[in-house]
C-alpha positions as CSV (number, residue, x, y, z in Angstrom):
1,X,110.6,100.8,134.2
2,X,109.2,97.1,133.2
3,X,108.8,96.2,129.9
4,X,106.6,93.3,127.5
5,X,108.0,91.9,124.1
6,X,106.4,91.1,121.0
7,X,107.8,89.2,118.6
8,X,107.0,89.8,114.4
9,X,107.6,88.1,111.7
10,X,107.5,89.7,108.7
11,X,107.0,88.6,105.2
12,X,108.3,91.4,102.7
13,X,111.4,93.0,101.3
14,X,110.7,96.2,103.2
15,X,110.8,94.8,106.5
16,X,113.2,98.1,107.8
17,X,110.1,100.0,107.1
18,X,107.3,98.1,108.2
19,X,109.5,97.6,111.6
20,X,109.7,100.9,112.2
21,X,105.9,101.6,111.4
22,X,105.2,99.0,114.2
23,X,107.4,100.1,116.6
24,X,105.4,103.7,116.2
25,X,102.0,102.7,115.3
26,X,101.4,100.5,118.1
27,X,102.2,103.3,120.6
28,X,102.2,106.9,119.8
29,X,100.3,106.6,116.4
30,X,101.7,109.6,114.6
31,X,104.6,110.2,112.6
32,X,108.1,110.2,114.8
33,X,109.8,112.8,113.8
34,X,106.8,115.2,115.5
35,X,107.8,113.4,118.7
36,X,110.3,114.9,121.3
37,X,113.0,112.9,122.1
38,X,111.8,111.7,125.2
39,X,109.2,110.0,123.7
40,X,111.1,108.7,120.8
41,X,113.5,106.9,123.8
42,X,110.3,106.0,126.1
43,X,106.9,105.5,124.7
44,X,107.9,104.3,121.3
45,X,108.9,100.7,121.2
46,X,112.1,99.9,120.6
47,X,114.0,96.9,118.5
48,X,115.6,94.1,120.8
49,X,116.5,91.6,118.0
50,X,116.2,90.9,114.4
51,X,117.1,88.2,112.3
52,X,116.7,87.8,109.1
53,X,115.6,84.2,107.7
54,X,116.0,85.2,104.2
55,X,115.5,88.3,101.6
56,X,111.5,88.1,102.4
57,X,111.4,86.8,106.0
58,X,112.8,88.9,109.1
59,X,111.8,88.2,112.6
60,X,111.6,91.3,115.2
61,X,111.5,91.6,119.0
62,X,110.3,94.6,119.8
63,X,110.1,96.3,123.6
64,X,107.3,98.4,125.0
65,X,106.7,100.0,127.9
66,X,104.4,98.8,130.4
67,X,102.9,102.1,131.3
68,X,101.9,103.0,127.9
69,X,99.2,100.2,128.9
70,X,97.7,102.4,131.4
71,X,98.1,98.9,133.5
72,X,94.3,98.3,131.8
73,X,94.0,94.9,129.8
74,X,92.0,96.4,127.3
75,X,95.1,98.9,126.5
76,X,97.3,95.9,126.5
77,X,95.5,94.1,124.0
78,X,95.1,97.4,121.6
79,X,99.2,97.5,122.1
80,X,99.2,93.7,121.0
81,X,97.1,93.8,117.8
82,X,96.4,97.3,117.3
83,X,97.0,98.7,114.3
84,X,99.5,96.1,113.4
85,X,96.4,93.4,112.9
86,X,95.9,95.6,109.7
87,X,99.5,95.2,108.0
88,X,98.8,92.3,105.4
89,X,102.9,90.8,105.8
90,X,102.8,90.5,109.5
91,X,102.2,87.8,111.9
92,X,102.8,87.9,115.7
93,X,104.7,85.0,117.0
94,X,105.3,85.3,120.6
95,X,104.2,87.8,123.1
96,X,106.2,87.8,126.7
97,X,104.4,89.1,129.4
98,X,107.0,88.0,132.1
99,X,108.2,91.6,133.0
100,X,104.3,93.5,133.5
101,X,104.6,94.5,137.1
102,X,106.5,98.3,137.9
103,X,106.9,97.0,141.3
104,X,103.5,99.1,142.5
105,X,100.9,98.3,140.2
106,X,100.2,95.1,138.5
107,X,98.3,95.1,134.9
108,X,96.1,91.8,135.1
């Protein structure tokens, strides 16, 4: 299973939250705890790294998987900014598309 990265940065004291509010609304778009595990450990992104700069600032990597793409560049760029264009305390800082073939199909 291939995977993309985005990276956050994220401007606010509640950064635990508002990582895990990305990690979900980019991909399923409801809450969690309705989804079966399954979907928890492969649809929903999950955390690679975080660092925290200070109190205020925390960087986050965060993994999806390609096929929630549907290997269509219009679903990629929804998966990119999304709903996350709409959180006012975060900024995407890198996006690595290095890893978007699955070996059969390629997305671009």
């Amino acid at each position: 299973m291939s995977h993309f990265e985005m990276t956050y940065l994220i401007d606010s004291a509640h950064s635990k939250e508002i990582i895990e509010a990305i990690r979900v609304e980019q991909t399923i778009e409801y809450p969690l705890e309705l989804a079966p595990d399954w979907i928890q450990n492969e649809i929903v992104g999950q955390v690679v790294s975080q660092r925290e700069h200070d109190k205020l600032r925390t960087e986050v990597t965060i993994s999806y998987n390609t096929e929630i793409t549907g290997f269509e560049i219009g679903q990629l760029l929804n998966v990119i900014w999304g709903n996350v264009s709409l959180f006012r305390d975060v900024k995407i800082t890198k996006v690595n598309l290095k890893t978007l073939s699955n070996g059969q199909k390629e997305l671009i």
